[in-house]
Backbone bond lengths (Angstrom), bond angles and torsions (degrees), N, CA, C in turn:
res aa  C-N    CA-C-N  psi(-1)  N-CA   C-N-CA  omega(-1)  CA-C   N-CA-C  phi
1 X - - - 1.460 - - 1.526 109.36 -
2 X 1.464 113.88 145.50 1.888 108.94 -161.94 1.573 70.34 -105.95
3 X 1.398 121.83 121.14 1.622 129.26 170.26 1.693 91.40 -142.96
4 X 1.777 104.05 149.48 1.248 111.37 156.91 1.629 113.03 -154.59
5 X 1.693 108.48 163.97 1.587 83.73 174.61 1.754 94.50 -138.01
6 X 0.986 103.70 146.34 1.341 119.68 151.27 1.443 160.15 -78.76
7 X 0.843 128.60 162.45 1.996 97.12 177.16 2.406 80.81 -170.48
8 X 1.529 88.35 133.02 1.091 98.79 -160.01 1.650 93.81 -133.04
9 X 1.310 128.09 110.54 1.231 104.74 -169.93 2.161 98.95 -127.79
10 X 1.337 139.80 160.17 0.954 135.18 152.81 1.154 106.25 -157.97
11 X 1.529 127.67 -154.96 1.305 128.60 -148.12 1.168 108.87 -85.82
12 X 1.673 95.76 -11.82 1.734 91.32 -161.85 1.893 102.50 -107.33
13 X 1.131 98.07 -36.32 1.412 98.60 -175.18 1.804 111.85 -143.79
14 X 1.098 141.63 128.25 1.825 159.20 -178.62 1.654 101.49 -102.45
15 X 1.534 101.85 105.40 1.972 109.74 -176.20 1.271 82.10 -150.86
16 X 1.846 85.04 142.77 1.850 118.86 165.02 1.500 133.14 -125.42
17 X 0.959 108.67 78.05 1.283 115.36 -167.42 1.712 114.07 -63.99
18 X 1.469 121.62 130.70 1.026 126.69 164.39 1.496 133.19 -131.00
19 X 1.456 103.03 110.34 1.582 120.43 -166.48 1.748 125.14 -91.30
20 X 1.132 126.01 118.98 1.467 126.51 163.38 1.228 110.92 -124.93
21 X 1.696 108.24 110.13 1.397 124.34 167.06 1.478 131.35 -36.86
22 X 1.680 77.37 -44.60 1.853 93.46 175.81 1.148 138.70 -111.37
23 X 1.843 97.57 52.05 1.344 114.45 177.58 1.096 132.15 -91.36
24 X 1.442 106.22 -161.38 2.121 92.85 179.73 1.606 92.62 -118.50
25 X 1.352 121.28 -7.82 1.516 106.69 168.20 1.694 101.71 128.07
26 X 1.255 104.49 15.69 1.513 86.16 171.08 1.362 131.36 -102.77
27 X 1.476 107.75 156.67 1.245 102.71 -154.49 1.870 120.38 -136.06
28 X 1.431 112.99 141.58 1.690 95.51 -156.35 1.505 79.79 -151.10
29 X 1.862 102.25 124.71 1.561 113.35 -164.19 1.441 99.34 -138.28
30 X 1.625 117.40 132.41 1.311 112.74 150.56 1.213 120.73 -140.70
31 X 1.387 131.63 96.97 1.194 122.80 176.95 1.458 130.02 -130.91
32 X 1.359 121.62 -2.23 1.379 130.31 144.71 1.393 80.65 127.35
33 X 1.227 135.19 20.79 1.510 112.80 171.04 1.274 113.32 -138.55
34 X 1.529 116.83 89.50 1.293 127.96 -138.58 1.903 103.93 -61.11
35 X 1.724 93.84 -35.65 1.994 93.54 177.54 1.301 108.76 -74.47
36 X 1.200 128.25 2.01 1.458 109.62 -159.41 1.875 84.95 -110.15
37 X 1.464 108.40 -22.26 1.346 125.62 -177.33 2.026 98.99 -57.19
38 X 1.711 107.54 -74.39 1.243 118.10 167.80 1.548 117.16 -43.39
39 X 1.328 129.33 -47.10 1.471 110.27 157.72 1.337 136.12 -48.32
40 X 1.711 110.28 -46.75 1.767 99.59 -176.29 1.400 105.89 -75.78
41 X 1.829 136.82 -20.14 1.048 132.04 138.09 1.519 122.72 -11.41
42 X 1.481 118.12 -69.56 1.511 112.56 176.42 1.665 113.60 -64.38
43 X 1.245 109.92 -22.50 1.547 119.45 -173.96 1.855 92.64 -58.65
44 X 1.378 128.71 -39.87 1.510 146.07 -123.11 1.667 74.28 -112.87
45 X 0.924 130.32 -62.54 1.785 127.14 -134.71 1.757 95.35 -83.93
46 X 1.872 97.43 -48.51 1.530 106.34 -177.75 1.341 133.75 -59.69
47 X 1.519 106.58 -36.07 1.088 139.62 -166.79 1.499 106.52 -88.79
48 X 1.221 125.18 -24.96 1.679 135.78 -153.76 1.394 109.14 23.17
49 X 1.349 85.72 68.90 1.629 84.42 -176.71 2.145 97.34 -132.77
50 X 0.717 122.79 152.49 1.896 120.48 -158.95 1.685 91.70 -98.35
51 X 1.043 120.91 125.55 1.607 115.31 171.67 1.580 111.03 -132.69
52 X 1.331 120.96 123.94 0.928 131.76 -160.45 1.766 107.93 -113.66
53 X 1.204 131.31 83.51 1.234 117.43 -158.77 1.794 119.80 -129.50
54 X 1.237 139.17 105.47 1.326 145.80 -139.11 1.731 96.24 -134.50
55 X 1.606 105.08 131.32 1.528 110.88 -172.87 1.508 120.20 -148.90
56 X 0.787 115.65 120.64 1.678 121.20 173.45 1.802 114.77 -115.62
57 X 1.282 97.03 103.81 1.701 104.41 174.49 1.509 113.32 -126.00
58 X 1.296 86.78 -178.71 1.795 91.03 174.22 1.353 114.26 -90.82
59 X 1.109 101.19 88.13 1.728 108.49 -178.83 1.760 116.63 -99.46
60 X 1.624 95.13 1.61 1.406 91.59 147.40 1.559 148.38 -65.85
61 X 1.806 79.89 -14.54 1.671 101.66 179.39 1.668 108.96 -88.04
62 X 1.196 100.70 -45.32 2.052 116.31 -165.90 1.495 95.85 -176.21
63 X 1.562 99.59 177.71 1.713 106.24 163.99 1.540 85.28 -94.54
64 X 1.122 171.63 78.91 1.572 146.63 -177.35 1.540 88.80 -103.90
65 X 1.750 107.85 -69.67 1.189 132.95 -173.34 1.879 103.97 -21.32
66 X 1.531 85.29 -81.03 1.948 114.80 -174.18 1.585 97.33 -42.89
67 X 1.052 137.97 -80.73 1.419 155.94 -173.89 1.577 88.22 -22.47
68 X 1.416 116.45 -72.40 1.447 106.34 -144.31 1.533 98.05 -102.61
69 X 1.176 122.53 9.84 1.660 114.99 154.28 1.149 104.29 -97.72
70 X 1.285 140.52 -8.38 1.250 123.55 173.63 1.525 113.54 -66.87
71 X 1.684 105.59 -47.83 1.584 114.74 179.08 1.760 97.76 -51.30
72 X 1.344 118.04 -62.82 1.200 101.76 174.97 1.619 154.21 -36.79
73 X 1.558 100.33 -35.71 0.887 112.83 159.69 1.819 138.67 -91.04
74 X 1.491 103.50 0.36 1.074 120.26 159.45 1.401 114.88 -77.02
75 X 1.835 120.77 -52.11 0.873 115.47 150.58 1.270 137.95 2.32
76 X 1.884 108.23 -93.06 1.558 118.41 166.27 1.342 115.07 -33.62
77 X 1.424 117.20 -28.26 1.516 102.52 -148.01 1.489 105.67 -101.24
78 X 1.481 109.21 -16.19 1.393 136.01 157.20 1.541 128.59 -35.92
79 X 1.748 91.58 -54.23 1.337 116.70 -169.32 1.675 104.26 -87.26
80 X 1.366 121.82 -29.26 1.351 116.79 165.79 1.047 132.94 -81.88
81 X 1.459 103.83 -10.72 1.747 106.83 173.29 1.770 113.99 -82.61
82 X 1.665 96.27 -24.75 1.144 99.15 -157.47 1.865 113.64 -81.84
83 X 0.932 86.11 -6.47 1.613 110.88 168.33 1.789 117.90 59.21
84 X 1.379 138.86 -130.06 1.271 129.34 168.95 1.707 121.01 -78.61
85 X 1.547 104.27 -6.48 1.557 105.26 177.67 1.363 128.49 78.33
86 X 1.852 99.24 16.62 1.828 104.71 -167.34 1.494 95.57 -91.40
87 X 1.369 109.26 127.66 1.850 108.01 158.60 1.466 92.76 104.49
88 X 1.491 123.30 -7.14 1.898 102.06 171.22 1.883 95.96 -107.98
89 X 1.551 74.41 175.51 1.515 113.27 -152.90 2.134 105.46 -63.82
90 X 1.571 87.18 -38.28 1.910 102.85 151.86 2.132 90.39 100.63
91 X 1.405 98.56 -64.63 1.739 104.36 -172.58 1.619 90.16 -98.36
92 X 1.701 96.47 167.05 1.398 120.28 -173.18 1.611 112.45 -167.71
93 X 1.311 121.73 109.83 1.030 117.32 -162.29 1.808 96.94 -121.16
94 X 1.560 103.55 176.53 1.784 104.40 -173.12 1.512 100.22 -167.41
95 X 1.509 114.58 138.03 1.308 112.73 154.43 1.514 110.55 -107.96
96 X 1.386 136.90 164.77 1.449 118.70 178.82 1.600 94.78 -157.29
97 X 1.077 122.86 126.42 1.235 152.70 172.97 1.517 123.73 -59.19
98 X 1.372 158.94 142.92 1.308 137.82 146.34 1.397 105.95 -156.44
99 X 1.244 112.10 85.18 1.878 117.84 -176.59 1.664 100.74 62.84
100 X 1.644 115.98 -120.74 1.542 105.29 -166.28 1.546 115.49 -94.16
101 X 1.536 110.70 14.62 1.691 125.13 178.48 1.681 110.43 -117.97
102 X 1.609 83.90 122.03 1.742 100.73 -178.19 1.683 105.33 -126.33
103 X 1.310 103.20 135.89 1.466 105.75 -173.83 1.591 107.86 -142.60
104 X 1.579 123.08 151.13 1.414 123.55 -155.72 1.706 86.81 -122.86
105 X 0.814 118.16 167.08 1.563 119.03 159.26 1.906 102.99 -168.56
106 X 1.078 129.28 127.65 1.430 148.94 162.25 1.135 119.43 -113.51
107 X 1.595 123.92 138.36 1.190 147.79 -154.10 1.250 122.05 -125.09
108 X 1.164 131.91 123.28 1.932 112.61 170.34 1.342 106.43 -141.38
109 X 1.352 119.06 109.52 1.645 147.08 -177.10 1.367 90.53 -50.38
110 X 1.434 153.18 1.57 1.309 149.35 136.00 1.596 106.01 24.42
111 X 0.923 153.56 -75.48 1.702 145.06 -123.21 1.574 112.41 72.37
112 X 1.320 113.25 1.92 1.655 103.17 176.97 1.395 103.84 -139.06
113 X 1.828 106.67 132.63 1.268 103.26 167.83 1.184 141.32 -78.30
114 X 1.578 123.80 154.83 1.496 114.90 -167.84 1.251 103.67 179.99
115 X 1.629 116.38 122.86 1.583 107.42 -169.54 1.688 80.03 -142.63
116 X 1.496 96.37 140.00 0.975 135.24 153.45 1.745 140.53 -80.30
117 X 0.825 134.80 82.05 1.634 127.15 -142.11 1.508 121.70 -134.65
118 X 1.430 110.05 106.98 1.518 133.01 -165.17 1.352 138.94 -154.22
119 X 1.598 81.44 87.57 1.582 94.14 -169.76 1.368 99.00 -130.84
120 X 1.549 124.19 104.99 1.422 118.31 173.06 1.732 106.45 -74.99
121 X 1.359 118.96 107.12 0.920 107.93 159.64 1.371 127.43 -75.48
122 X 1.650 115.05 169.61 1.307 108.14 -164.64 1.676 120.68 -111.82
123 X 1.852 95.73 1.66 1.478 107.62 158.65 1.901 123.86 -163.99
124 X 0.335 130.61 -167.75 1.978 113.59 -144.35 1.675 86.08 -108.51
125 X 1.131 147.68 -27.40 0.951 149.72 -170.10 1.556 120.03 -123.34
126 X 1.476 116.66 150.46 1.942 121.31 172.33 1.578 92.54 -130.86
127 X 1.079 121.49 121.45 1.422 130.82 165.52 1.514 100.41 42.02
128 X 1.096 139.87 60.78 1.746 136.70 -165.48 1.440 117.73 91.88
129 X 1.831 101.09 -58.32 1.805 101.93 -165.67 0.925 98.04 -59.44
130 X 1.842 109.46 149.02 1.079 131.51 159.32 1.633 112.75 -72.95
131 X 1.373 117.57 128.17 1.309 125.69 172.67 1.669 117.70 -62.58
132 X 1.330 115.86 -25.44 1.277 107.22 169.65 1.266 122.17 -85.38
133 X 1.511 122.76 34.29 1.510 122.85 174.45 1.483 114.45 -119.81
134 X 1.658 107.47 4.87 0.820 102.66 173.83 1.537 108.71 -85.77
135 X 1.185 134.51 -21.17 1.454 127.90 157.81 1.421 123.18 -53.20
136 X 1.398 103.78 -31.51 1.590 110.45 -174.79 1.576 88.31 -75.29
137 X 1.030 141.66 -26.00 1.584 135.41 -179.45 1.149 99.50 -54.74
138 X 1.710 101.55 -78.22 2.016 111.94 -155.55 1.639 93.84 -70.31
139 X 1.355 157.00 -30.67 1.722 144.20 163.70 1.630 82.46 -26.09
140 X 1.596 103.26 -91.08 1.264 109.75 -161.30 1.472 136.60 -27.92
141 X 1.319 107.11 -44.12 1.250 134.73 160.73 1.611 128.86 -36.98
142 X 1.683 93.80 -69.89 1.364 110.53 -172.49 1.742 95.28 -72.60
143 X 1.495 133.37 -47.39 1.371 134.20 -162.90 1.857 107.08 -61.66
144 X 1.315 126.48 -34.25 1.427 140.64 162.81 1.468 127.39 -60.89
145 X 1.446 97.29 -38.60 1.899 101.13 -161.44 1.895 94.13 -96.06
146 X 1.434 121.58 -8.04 1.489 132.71 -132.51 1.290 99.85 -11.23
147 X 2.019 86.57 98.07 1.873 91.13 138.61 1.467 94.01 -152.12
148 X 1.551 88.84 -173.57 2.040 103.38 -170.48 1.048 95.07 -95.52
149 X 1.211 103.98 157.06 1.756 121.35 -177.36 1.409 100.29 -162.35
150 X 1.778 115.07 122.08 1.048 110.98 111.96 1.572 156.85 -152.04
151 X 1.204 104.25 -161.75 1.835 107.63 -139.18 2.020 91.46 -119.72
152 X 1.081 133.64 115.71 1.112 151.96 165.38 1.631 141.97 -123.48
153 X 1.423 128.81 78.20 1.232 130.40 -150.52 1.586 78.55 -91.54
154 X 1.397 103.24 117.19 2.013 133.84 165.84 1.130 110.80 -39.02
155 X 1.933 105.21 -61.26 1.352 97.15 -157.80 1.989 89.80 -155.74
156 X 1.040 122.97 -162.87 1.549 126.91 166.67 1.404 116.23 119.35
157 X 1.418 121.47 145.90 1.285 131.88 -157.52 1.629 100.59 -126.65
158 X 1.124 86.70 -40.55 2.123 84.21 176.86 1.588 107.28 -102.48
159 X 1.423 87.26 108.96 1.730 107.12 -176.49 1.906 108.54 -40.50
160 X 1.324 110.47 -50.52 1.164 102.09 174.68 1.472 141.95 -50.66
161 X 1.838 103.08 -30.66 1.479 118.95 -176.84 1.687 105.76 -79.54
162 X 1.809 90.54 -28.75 1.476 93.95 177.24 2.016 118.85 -63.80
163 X 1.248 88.18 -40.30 1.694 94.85 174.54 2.014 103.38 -56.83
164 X 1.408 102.97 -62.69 1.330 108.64 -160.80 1.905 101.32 -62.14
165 X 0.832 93.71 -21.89 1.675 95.90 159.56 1.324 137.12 -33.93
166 X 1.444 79.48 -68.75 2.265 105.64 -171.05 1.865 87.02 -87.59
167 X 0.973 143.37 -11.29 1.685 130.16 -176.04 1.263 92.23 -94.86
168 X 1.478 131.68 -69.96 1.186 119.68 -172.97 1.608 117.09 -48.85
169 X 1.254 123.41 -57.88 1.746 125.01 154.63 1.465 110.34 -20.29
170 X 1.207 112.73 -52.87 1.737 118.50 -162.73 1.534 103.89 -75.92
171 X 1.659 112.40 -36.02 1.558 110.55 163.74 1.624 119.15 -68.68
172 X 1.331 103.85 -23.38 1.312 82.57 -179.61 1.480 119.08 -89.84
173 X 1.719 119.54 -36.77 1.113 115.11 158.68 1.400 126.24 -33.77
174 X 0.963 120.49 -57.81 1.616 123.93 -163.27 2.088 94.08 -63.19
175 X 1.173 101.12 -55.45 1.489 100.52 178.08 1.659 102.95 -37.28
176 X 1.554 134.00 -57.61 1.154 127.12 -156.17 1.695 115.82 -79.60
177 X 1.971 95.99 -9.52 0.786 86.73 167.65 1.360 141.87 -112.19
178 X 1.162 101.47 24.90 1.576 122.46 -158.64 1.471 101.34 -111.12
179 X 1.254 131.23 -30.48 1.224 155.54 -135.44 2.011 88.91 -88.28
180 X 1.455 98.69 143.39 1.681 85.62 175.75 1.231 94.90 -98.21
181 X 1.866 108.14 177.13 1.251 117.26 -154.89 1.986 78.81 -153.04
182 X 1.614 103.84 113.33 1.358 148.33 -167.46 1.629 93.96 -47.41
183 X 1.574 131.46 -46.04 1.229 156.04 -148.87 1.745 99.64 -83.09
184 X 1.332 111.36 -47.92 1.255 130.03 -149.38 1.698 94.51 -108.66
185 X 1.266 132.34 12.73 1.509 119.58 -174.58 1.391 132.73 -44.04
186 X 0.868 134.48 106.82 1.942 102.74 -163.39 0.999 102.57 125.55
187 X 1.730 137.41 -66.64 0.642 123.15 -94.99 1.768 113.96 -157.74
188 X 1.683 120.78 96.78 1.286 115.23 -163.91 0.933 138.74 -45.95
189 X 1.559 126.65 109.94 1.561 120.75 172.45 1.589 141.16 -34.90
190 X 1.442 96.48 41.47 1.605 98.53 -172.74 1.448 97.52 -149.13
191 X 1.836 92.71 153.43 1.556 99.36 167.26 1.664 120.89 -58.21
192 X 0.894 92.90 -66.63 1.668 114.09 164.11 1.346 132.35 -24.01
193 X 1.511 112.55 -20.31 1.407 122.19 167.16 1.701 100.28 88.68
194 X 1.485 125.55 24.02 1.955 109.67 -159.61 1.786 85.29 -177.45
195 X 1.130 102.84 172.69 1.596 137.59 -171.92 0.905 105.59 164.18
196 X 1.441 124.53 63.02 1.750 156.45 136.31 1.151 120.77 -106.36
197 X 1.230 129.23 -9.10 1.616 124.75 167.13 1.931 105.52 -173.25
């Protein structure tokens, strides 16, 4: 099983992320930010991938802090589970549907980070969260795990379906791309011989 865990602690915020690639999707979250909670949820179900993720920040100040060390530390924990990368499939792409919000997101386990990020939302807030932390997530994310991503919500009018959009997409991508591929056993998806830099 490609599993790893993390534990990332500083002044501002103490998170442990725990990852299994080769899960069926379950998922067990506490970090005081109940939407950001319901997102890595879809990350967990889509993805079938098990995420185990526990957080204490100063959320007396904002979520800013929590939000985007969490991506970070999922990140790391991403990148250690995911091990040298011989025998998977490498890219992972997704469209995902939700009433009048459609969102694409593609992935490439590359070794280099790079996020792409475009989602006009259609109001600054979801039940409290701030919508601009969801970038501070995937930065974090993509700069730890290094890979490219990107993230494009099509179309959508309800900010929320629009969020639950690009997470469920992002679970499923990562699933397709994580996934080995029977052809390739052995054996790294690159010309180059590496997907380390």
């Amino acid at each position: 099983m490609r599993t790893a865990t993390v534990t990332r602690n500083t002044l501002e915020t103490q998170i442990t992320a725990t990852v299994n690639l080769d899960g069926s999707g379950v998922g067990r979250f506490d970090t005081g930010v109940p939407f950001l909670d319901h997102m890595m949820d879809q990350i967990a179900r889509h993805g079938l991938i098990d995420l185990d993720i526990t957080a204490r920040g100063d959320l007396h100040i904002d979520a800013h802090h929590t939000v985007e060390d969490i991506g970070i530390t999922l990140g790391q924990a991403f990148a250690k589970a995911i091990g040298d990368k011989k025998g998977i499939r490498r890219y992972g792409h997704a469209y995902v549907p939700l009433d009048e919000a459609l969102s694409r997101v593609v992935i490439d386990l590359s070794g280099r980070p790079g996020l792409q990020y475009h989602i006009p939302f259609t109001r600054a807030a979801i039940g409290g969260f701030d919508v601009d932390l969801f970038s501070e997530f995937f930065h974090g994310f993509v700069n730890h795990s290094m890979v490219t991503l990107h993230i494009d919500n099509l179309r959508g009018v309800n900010s929320h379906h629009q969020a639950e959009t690009v997470f469920k997409a992002f679970g499923r991508a990562l699933r397709m791309a994580v996934e080995f591929d029977e052809r390739m056993a052995g054996i790294t998806p690159s010309t180059k011989g590496t997907l380390t830099a």
